[in-house]
C-alpha positions as CSV (number, residue, x, y, z in Angstrom):
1,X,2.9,47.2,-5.4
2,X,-0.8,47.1,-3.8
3,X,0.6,46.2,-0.5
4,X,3.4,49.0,-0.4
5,X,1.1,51.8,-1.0
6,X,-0.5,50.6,2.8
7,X,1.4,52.5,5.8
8,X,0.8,53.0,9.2
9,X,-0.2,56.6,8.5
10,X,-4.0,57.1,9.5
11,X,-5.3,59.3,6.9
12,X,-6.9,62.5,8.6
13,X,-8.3,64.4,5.7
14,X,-7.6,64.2,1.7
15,X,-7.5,67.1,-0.6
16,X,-7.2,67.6,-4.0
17,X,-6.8,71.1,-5.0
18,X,-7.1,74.4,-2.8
19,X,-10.7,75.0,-3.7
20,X,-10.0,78.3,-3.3
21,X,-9.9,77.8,0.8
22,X,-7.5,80.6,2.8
23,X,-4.6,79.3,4.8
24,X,-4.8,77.4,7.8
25,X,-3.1,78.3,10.8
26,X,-3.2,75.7,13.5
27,X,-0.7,76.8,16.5
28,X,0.4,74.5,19.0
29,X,-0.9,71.0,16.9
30,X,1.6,68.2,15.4
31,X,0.8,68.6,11.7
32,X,1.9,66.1,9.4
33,X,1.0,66.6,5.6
34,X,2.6,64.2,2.9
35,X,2.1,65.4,-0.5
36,X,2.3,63.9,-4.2
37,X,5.4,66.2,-5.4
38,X,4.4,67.2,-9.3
39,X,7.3,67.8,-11.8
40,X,8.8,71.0,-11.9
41,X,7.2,72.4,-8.5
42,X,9.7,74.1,-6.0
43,X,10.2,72.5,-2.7
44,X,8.9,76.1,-1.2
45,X,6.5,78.3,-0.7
46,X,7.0,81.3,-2.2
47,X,9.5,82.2,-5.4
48,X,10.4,85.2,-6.4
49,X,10.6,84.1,-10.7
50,X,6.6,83.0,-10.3
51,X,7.5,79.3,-10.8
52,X,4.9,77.0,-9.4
53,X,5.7,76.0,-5.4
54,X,3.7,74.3,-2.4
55,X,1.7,77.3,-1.9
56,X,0.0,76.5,-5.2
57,X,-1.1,73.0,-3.7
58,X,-1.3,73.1,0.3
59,X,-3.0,76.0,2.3
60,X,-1.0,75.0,5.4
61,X,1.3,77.2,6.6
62,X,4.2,76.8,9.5
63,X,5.0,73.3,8.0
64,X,8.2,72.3,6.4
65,X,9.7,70.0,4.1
66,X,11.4,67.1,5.2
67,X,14.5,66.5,3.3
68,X,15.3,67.5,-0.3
69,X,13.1,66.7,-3.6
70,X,14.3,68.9,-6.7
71,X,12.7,70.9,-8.7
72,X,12.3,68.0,-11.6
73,X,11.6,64.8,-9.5
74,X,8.0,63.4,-8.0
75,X,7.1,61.6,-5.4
76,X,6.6,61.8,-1.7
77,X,7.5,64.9,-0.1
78,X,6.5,64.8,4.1
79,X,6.1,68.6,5.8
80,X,5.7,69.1,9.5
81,X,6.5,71.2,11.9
82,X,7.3,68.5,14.1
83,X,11.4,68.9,14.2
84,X,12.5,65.2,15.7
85,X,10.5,63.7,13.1
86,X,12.1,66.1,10.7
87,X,15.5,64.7,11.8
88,X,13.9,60.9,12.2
89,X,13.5,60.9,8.4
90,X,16.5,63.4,7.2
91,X,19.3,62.6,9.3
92,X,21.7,59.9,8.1
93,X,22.3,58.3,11.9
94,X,18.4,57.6,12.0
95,X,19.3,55.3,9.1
96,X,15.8,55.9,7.8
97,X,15.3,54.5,4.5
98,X,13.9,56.5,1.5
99,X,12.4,54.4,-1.6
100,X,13.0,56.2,-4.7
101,X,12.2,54.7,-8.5
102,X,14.3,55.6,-11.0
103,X,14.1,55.4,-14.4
104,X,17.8,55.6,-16.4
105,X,18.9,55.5,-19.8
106,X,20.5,52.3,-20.8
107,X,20.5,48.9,-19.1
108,X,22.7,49.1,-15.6
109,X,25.5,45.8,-15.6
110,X,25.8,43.8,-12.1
111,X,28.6,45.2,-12.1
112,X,27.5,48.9,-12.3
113,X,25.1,48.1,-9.4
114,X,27.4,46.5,-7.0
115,X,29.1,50.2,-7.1
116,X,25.8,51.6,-5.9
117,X,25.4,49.0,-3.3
118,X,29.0,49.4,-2.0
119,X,28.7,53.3,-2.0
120,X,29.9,55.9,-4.9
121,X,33.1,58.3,-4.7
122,X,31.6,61.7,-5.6
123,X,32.8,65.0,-5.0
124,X,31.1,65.8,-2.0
125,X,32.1,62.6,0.1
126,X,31.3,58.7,-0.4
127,X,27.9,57.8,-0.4
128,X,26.6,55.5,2.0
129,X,26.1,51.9,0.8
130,X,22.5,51.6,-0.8
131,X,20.1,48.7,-2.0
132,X,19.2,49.3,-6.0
133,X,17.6,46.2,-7.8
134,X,15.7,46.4,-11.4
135,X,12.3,46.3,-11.5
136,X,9.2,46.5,-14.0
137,X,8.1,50.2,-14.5
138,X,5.8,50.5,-11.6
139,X,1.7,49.4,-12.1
140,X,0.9,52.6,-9.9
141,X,3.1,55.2,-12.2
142,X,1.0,58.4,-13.3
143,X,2.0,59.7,-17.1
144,X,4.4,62.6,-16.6
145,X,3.9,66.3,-18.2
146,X,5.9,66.9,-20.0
147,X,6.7,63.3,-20.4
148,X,10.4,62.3,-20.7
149,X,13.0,62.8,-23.6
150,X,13.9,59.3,-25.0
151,X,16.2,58.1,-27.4
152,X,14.4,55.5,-29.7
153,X,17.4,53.6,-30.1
154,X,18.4,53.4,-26.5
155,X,16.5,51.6,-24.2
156,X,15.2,52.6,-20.5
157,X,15.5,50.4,-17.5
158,X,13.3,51.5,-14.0
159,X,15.3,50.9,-10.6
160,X,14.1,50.6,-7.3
161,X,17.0,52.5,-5.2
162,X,16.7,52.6,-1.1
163,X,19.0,55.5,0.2
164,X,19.9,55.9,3.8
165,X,21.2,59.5,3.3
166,X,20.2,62.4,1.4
167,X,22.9,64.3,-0.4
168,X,21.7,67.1,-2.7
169,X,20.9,65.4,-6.4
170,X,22.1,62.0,-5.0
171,X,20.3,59.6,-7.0
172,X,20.9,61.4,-9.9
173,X,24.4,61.7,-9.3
174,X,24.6,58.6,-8.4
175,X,23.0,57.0,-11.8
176,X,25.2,59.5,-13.7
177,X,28.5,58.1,-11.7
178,X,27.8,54.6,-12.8
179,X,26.8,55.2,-16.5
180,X,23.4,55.4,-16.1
181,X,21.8,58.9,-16.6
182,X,18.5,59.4,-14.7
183,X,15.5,60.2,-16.8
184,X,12.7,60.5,-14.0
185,X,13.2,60.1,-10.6
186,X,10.2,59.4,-8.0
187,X,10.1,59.3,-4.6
188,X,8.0,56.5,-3.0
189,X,8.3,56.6,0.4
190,X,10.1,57.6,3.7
191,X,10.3,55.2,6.2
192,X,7.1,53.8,6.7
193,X,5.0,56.5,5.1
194,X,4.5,56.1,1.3
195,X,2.6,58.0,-1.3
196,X,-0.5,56.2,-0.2
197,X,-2.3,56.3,-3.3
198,X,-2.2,60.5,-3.7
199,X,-2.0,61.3,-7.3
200,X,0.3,64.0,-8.4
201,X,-1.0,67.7,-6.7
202,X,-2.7,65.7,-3.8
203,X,-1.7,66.0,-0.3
204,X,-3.8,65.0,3.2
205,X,-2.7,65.5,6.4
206,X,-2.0,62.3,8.7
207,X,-1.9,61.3,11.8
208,X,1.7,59.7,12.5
209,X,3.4,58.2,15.8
């Protein structure tokens, strides 16, 4: 996993925590920001139920997210206000793959994963076809709080799912379609930019052609 967590993403500057700095406005500059998406932080900046969002993390403002990444995954969430590389990542024609691991209650048949390869029925349209294989629980992965509910006598299996589109709750859906319920879903990378090391509440702004 070593060699995944290198991109082509120049690191710029690396933060971790606000330090009690004010917002930054920086008009008329690219700004690309990737951040280490805690559990149960909104994917905004402001809430109106006082629930933890990005203002709590990143001082930037005019920067948006990139795609979806609920409320109770992790991972790699990109914000710019750079609107073709918004659609480069987002947008299903760009065919732009997104790395997620997954990790699921149960242990998924070949069978099971063939359906996720050859794309899933759900109620909003067919997914497009996407590469899942099983995997070890990743060397990288951060302890989760609160950590997941599991069932002693059922046992867990991680997945390494590459999507191609990005249908609200997919890989959840997805997992759930097949058998498989999702216990704790983190996104890896996006394209060619990954997590890049950032533990959870991290972010740094990059510089990205």
């Amino acid at each position: 996993m070593a060699n995944q967590l290198k991109n082509s993403a120049k690191p710029r500057k690396h933060h971790t925590s606000l330090a009690q700095r004010k917002p930054v406005r920086l008009r008329g500059e690219r700004k690309v920001v990737i951040f280490n998406k805690p559990f149960d932080v909104l994917v905004q900046f402001t809430d109106e139920n006082g629930r933890k969002t990005l203002k709590d993390f990143i001082p930037i403002r005019d920067i948006y997210a990139a795609g979806r990444l609920d409320r109770d995954s992790e991972g790699l969430l990109v914000l710019t206000n750079d609107g073709k590389l918004q659609a480069k990542l987002t947008q299903p024609s760009k065919n732009t793959g997104k790395i997620y691991y997954a990790q699921v209650e149960g242990v998924p048949c070949t069978a099971a994963l063939q359906q996720f390869r050859d794309g899933l029925a759900l109620k909003d349209g067919k997914t497009l076809p996407a590469q899942v294989e099983i995997v070890e629980q990743p060397e990288w992965l951060w302890e989760r709080n609160p950590p997941i509910r599991e069932r002693q006598t059922i046992p867990t299996t991680w997945l390494r799912i590459t999507l191609f589109e990005g249908k609200n709750r997919q890989v959840r859906r997805m997992t759930a379609h097949i058998g498989y319920p999702t216990l704790r879903l983190i996104r890896f990378s996006m394209g060619n930019i990954t997590l890049d090391n950032l533990l959870p509440g991290e972010w740094k702004e990059i510089n990205f052609v």
